[in-house]
TORBA-950621 format. One record per residue (C-alpha): x, y, z. Coordinates in steps of 0.25 Angstrom, whole numbers, plus 2048, in hexadecimal, padded with zeros to 3 digits. Example, Ala and Ser with C-alpha at 12.3 -4.5 7.8 and 13.67 -1.06 7.14 Angstrom:
+------+-------+-----+
: east : north :  up :
+------+-------+-----+
:  831 :   7EE : 81F :
:  837 :   7FC : 81D :
+------+-------+-----+
This chain:
+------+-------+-----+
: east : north :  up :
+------+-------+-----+
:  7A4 :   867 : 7F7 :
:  7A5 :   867 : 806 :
:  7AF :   86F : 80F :
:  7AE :   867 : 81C :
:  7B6 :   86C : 828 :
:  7BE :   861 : 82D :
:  7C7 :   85E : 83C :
:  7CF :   854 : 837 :
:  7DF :   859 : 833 :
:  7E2 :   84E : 82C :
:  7DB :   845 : 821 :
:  7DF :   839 : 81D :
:  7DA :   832 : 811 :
:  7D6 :   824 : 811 :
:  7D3 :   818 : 81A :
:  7DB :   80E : 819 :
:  7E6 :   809 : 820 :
:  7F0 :   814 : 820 :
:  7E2 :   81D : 821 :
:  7E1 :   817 : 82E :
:  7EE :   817 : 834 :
:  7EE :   826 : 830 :
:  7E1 :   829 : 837 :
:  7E7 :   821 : 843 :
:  7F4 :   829 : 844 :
:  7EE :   836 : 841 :
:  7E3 :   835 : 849 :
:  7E5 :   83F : 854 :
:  7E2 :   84A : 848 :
:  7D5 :   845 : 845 :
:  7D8 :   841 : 838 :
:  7CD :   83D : 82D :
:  7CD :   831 : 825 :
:  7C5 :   831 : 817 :
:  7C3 :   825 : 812 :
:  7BC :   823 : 804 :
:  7B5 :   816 : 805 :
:  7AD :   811 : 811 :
:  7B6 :   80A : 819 :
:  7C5 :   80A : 81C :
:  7D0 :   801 : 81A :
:  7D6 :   806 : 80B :
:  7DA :   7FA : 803 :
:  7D6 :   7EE : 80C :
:  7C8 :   7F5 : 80C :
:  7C9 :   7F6 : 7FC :
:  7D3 :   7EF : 7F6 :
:  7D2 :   7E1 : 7FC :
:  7CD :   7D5 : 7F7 :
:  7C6 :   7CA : 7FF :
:  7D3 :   7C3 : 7FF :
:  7DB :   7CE : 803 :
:  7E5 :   7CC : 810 :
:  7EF :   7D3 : 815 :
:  7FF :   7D0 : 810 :
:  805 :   7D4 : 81F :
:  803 :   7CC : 82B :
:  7F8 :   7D2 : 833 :
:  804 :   7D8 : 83F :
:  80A :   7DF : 832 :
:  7FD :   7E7 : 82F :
:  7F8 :   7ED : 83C :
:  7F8 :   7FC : 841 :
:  803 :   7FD : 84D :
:  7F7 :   7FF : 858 :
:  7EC :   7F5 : 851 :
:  7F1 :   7E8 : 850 :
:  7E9 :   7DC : 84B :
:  7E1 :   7D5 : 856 :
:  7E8 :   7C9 : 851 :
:  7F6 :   7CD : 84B :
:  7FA :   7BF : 84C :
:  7F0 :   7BB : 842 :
:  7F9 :   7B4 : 836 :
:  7EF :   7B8 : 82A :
:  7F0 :   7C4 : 824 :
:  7E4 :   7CB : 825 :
:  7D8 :   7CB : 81B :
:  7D5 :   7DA : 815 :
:  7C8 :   7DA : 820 :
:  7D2 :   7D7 : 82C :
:  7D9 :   7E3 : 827 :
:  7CC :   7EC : 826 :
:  7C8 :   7E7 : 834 :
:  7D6 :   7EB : 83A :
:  7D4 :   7F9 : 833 :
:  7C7 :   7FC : 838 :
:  7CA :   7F8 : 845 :
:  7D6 :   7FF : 843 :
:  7CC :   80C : 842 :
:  7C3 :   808 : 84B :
:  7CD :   806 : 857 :
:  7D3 :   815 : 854 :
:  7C8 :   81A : 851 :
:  7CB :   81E : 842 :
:  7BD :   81E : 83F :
:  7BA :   82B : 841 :
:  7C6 :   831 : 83B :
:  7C0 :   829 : 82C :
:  7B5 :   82E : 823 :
:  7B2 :   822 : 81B :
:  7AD :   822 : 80B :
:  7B5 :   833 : 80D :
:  7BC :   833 : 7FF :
:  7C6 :   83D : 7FB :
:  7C5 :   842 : 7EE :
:  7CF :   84F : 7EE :
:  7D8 :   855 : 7F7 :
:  7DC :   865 : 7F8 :
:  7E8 :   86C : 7FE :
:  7E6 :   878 : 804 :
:  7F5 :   87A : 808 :
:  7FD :   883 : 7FF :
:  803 :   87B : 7F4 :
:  80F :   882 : 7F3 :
:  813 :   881 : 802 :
:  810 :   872 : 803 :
:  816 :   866 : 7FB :
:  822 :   86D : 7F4 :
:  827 :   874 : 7FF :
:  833 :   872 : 807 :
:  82B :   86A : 812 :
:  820 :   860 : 813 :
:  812 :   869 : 813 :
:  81A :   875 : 810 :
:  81D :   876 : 820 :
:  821 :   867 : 822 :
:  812 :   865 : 82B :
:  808 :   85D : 829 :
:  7FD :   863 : 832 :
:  7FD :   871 : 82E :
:  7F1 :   876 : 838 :
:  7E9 :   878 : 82C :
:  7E2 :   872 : 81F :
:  7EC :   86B : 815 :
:  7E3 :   861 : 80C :
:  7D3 :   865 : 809 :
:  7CE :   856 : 805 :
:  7C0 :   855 : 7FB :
:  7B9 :   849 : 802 :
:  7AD :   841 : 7FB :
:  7A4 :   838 : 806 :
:  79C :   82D : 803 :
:  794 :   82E : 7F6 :
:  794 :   83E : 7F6 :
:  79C :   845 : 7ED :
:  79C :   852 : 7F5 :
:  7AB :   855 : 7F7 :
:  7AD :   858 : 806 :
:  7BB :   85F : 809 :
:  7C1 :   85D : 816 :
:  7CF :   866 : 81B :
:  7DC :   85F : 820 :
:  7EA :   864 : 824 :
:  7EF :   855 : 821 :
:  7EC :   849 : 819 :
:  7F0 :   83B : 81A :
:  7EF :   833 : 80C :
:  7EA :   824 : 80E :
:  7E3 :   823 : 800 :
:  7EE :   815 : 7FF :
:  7F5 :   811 : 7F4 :
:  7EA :   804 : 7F2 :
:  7DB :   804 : 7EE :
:  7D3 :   80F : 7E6 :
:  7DA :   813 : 7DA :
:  7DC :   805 : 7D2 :
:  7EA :   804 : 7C9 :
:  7E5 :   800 : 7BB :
:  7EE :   7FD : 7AF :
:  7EF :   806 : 7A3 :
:  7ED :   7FE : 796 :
:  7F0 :   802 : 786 :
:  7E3 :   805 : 77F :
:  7DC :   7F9 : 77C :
:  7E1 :   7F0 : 787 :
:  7DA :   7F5 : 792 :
:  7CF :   7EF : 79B :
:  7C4 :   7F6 : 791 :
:  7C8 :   7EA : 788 :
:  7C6 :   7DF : 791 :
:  7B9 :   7D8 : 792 :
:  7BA :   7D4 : 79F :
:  7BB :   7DB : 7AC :
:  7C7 :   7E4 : 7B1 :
:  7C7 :   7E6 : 7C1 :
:  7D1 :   7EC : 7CA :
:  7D4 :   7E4 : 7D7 :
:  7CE :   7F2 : 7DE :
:  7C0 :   7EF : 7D7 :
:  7C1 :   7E1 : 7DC :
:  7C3 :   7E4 : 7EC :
:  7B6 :   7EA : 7EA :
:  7B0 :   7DC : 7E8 :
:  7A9 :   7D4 : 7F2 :
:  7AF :   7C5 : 7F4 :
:  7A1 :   7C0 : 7EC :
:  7A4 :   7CA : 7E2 :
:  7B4 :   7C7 : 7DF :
:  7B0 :   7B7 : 7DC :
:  7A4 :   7BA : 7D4 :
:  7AE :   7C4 : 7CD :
:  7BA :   7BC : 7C8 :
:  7B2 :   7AD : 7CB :
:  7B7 :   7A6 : 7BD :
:  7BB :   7B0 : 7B7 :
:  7C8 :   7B3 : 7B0 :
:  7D2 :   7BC : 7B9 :
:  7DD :   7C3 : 7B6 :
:  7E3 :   7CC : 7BF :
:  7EF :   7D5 : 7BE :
:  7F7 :   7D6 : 7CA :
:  801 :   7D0 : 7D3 :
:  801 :   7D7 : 7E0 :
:  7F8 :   7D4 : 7EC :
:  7EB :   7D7 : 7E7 :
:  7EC :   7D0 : 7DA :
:  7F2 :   7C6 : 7E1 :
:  7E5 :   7C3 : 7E9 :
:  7DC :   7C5 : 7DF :
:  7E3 :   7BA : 7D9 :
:  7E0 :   7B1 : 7E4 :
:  7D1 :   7B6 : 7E5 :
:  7CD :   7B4 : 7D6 :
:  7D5 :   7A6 : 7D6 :
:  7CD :   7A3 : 7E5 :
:  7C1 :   7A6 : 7DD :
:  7C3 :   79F : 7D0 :
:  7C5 :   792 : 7D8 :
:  7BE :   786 : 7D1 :
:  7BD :   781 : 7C4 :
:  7B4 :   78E : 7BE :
:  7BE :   797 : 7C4 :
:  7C9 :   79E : 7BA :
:  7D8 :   7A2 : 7BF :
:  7DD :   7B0 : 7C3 :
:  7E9 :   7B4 : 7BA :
:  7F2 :   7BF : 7C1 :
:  7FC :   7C9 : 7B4 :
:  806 :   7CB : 7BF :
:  80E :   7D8 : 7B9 :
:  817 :   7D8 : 7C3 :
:  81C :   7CE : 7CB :
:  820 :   7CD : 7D9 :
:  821 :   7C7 : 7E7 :
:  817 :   7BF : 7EF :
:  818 :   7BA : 7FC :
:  810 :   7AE : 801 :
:  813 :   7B4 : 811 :
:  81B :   7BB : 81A :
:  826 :   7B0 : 81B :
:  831 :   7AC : 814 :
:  837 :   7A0 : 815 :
:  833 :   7A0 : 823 :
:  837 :   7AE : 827 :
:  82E :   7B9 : 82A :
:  82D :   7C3 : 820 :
:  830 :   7D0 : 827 :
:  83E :   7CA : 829 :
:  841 :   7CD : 81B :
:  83C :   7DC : 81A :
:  836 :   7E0 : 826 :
:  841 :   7E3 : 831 :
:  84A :   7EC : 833 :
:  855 :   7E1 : 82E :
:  850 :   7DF : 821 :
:  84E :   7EC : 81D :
:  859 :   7F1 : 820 :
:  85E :   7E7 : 816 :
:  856 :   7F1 : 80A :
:  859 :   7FE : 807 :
:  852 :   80B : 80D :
:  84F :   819 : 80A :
:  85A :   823 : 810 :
:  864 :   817 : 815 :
:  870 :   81E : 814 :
:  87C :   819 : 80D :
:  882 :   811 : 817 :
:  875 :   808 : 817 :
:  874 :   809 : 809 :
:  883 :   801 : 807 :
:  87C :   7F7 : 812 :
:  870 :   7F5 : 80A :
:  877 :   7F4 : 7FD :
:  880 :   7EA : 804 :
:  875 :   7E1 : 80A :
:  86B :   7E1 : 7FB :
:  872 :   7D1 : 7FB :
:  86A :   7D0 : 808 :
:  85C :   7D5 : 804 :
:  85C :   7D0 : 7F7 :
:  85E :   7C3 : 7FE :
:  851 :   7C6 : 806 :
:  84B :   7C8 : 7FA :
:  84F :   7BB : 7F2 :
:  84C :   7B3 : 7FF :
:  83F :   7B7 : 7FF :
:  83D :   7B5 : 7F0 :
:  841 :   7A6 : 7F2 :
:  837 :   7A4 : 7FB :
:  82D :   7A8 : 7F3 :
:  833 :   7A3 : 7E7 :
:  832 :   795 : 7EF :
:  824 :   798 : 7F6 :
:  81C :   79D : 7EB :
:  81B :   797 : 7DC :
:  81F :   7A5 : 7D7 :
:  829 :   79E : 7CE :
:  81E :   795 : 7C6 :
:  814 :   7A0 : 7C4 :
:  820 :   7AB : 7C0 :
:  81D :   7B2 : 7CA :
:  82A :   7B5 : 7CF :
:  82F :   7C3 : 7CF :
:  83B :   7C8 : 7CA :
:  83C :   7D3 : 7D2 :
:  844 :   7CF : 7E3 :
:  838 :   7CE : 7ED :
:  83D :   7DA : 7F6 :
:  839 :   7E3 : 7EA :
:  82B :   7DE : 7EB :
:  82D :   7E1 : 7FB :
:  834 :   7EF : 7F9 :
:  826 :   7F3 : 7F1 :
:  81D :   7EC : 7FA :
:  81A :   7E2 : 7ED :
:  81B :   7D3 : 7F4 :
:  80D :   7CF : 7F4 :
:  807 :   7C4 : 7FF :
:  800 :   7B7 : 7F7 :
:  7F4 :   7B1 : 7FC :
:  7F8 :   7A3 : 801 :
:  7EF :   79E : 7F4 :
:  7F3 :   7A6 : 7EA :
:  7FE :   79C : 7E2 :
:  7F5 :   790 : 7E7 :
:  7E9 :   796 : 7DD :
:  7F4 :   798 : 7D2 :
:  7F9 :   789 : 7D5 :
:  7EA :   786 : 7D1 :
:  7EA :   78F : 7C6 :
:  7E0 :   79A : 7CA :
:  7EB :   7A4 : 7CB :
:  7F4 :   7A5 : 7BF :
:  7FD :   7B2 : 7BC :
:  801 :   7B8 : 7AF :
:  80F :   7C4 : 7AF :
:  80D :   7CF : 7A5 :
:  812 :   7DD : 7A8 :
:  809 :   7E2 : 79E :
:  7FA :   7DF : 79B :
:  7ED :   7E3 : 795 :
:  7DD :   7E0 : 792 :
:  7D8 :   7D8 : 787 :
:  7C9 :   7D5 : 785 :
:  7C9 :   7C9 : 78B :
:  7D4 :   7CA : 796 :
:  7E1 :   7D2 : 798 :
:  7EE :   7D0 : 790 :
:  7FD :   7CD : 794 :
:  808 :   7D6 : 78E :
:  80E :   7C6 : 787 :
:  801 :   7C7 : 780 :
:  7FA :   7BD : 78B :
:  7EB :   7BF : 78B :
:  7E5 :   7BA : 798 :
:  7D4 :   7B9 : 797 :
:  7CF :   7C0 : 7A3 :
:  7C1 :   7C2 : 7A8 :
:  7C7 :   7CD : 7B3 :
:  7D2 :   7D4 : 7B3 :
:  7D6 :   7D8 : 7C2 :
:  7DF :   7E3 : 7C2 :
:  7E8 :   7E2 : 7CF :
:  7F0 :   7ED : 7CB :
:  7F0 :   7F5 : 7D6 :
:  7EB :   803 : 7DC :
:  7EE :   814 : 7D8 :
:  7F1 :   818 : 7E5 :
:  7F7 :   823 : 7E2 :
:  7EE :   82A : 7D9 :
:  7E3 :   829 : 7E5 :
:  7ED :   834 : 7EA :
:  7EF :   83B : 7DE :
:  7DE :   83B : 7DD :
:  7DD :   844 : 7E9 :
:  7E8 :   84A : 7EB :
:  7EA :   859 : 7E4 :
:  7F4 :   85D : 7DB :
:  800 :   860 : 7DD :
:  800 :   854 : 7E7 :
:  7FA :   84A : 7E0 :
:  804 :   849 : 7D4 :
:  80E :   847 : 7E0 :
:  80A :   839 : 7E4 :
:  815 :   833 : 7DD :
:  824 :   838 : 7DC :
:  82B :   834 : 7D0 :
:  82E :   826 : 7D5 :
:  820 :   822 : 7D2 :
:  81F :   822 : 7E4 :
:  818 :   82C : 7ED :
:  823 :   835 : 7F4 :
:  81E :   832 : 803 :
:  828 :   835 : 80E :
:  827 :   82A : 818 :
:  81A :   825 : 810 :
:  813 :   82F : 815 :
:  815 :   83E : 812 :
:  816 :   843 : 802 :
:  820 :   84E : 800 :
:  819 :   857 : 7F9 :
:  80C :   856 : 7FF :
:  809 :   85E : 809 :
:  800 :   85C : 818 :
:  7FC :   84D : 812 :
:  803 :   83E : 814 :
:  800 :   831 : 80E :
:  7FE :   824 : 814 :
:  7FD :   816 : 80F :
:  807 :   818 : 802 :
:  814 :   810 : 806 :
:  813 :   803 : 806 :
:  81C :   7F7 : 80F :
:  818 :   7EB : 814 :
:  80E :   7EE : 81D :
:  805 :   7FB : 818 :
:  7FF :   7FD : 827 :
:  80B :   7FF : 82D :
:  810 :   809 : 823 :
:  804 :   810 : 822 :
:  804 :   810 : 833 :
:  812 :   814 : 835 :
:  811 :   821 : 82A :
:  804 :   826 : 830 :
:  80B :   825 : 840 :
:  818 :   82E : 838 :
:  80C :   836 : 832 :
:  805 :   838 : 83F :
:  812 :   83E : 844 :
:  814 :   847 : 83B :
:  808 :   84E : 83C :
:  80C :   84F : 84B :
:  817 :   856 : 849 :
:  820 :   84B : 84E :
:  82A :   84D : 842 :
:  82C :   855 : 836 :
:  82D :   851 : 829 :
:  83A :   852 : 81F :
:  839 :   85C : 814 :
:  833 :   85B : 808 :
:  83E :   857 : 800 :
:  844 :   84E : 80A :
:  838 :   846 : 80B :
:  838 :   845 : 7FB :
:  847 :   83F : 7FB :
:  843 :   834 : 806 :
:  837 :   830 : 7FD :
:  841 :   830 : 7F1 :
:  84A :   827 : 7FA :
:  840 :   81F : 7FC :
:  83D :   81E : 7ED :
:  84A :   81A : 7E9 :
:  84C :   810 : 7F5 :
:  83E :   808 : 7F0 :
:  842 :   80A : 7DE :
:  850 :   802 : 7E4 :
:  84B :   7F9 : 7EA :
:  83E :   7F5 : 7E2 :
:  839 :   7F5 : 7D4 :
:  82A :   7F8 : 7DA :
:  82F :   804 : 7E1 :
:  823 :   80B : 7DF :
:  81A :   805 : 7E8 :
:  81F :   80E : 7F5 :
:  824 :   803 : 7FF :
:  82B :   804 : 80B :
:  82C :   7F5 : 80D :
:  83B :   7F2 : 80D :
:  840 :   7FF : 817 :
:  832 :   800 : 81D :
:  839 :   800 : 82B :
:  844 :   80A : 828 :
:  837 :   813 : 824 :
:  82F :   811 : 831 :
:  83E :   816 : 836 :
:  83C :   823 : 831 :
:  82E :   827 : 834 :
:  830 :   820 : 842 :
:  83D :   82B : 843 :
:  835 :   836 : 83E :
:  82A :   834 : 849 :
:  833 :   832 : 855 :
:  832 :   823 : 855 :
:  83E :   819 : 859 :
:  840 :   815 : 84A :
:  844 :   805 : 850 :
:  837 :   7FF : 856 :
:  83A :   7F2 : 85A :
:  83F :   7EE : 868 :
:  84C :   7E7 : 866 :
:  856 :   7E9 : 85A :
:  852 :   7D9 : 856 :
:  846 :   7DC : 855 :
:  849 :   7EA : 84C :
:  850 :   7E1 : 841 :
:  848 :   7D6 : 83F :
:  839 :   7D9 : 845 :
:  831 :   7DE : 839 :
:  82A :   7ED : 83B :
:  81C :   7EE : 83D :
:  811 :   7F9 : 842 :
:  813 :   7F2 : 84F :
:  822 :   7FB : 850 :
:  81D :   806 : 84E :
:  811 :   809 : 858 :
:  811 :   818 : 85B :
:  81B :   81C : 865 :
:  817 :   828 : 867 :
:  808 :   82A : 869 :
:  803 :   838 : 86B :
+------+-------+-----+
């Protein structure tokens, strides 16, 4: 064990997008990044198959003051577009020297008094995130060593990401588990590890099953069918748990997505946290209207996609997909490989391993060679890893959600913000906007409600997404994301209303490009 003497007054934990953006905001603190592999980007680094694009047009996933060189590009960017934005990105603000790559963080200290922070009146006991001195003590391994160094903070920034690492595995009844099948059980986190050679050679005639139905199964799907082409090749079937929405593009029937969801107009058609009554009786009064959206966009896609022939129509309205940032976007081959029978799809809430294959709950047995488990990531419990107690047994609240006010500061833990755990429909811009809020915060620039305020906005907040879908769970902002750009904006200082004219404030969609800092000090 090393105690090293550090400069920096704030660390932030993790290099990936909202790592970055952190790093840029918080930049005139000297703020050091530790990042645990050797390069940065997070999840399009990791997590990211050869196939892997985008699902936001390139304009709708930029940095407010880093635009694409060419943001009139149709395509949605490749997973390696994205990595070379993000390290030039770095490069053009100079983020490299805050980052100290293959830095991982196996334990973090407080060195505050428990008693005068997190259950106290006000945030950090004293409602202050930069105290003048140390907060955190955070154990670091580099490289290959396994000497812990330990390096002081007054404040840290969490951007360990809710994706990646920790891989979700399902728990099965003794005897039905992977240890009886014959075959070979990967997660789809084992399988971005895999070179393009290594994926054919992989599932190349061989019998694929893969259980999943968001995006990453989704193209996995369409990888082992691309690869099982010819008359050697075996078809990919997808157990699809639980269904829901696709989307073939950004248009429906003609009309620009962001008409829909994304302006002002529309969502002032959905409910919102701390509305008041009077909009509440408007909101109430105007559901005919937005369940109206919602069923016009289900007949298009009822009509554009064969959903109904392969059963894989949801029962659920398509604004709940939405409103838990569920819809998925399709490959433009996905149906066309199913039409030829290399994709076929299996629905079975319940599953489990046999020797040779895995097991419906109607008693179905479906012969696998692999079993790709595309059932998602642990984010959480990377928090809970490092975090120390009490703090890590508060990740959740009893709503299964983490209690973030304004996705950014947890209640009860003091001197320490997290970034990159709300979800909408463009990540970037969420994780941007939250660390500009962040940023003036630490300057002082506005204080902080109290501790029990911030809870009952959080609650709010809870019991505004439980109404409004099934999939509450899943933190997103998606369906009042303006009304909560609002908020931050008016406790920074900002106009709250960033478009020019009052047309374009109803029906232009929000992007970073609205909210480029107007105060630059």
């Amino acid at each position: 064990m090393v105690n090293l003497n550090n400069r920096s007054r704030v660390a932030i934990i993790g290099g990936g997008i909202s790592g970055l953006a952190a790093a840029k905001q918080l930049a005139w603190l000297n703020p050091t990044v530790f990042e645990a592999t050797s390069s940065i980007g997070g999840v399009w680094r990791h997590c990211s198959y050869r196939s892997t694009r985008l699902q936001t047009p390139r304009p709708d996933y930029e940095f407010s003051d880093f635009p694409w060189p060419d943001r009139t590009d149709p395509t949605f960017p490749t997973y390696k577009e994205i990595l070379d934005y993000l390290e030039s990105y770095a490069t053009h603000f100079d983020l490299w020297r805050f980052i100290k790559l293959e830095s991982k963080v196996v334990a973090i200290k407080y060195l505050g008094d428990e008693k005068k922070a997190g259950f106290t009146e006000l945030w950090s006991s004293n409602g202050k995130a930069l105290n003048g001195q140390p907060m955190w003590e955070i154990g670091v391994v580099t490289g290959q060593s396994e000497m812990i160094e330990w390096y002081k903070f007054e404040f840290v920034v969490m951007c360990l990401g809710k994706y990646g690492d920790v891989p979700k595995m399902p728990v099965f009844p003794f005897g039905r588990g992977p240890e009886v099948f014959e075959g070979k059980v990967m997660h789809t986190l084992d399988y971005c590890k895999l070179n393009e050679e290594e994926t054919k050679e992989l599932m190349k005639g061989k019998k694929v099953v893969i259980i999943g139905y968001k995006k990453s199964a989704i193209d996995l799907a369409v990888e082992c069918a691309e690869t099982n082409q010819g008359s050697d090749g075996q078809p990919c079937t997808m157990v699809i748990r639980t269904l829901h929405w696709v989307v073939p593009s950004y248009s429906i029937w003609g009309l620009p997505f962001y008409l829909f969801y994304s302006t002002r107009s529309s969502q002032f058609l959905h409910e919102r946290p701390s509305q008041g009554l009077f909009r509440s009786v408007i909101c109430n009064l105007l559901t005919p209207l937005w369940t109206g959206v919602s069923k016009f966009i289900e007949s298009y896609l009822s009509w554009k996609l064969p959903l109904e022939k392969y059963g894989l129509k949801p029962d659920h309205p398509f604004h709940e997909d939405y409103a838990s940032c569920q819809m998925a976007i399709l490959p433009e081959n996905f149906f066309s490989e199913a039409d030829a029978g290399r994709i076929q799809f299996e629905k079975s809430s319940k599953w489990w391993f046999w020797e040779k294959g895995v097991v419906l709950e109607d008693g179905t047995k479906l012969e696998a060679d692999i079993v790709f488990c595309a059932t998602g990531f642990e984010g959480k419990e990377k928090l809970r890893t490092v975090l120390p107690k009490p703090y890590g047994g508060l990740i959740e609240n009893n709503s299964g959600i983490m209690p973030l006010y304004r996705g950014t500061i947890h209640p009860l833990i003091p001197n320490m913000a997290f970034v990159g755990y709300i979800e909408s429909v463009s990540n970037l811009h969420t994780s941007e906007l939250r660390c500009r809020w962040l940023a003036s915060l630490l300057k002082k620039h506005f204080k902080l409600p109290g501790v029990a305020d911030m809870l009952k906005e959080v609650d709010i907040e809870t019991e505004v997404m439980r109404r409004t879908t099934r999939f509450y769970k899943r933190h997103c902002i998606s369906t009042y994301s303006i009304r909560h750009s609002d908020d931050m904006c008016r406790e920074m200082g900002w106009e709250k209303w960033r478009k020019g004219n009052w047309f374009s404030e109803a029906f232009s969609p929000y992007n970073n490009q609205d909210y480029i800092d107007e105060k630059k000090d």
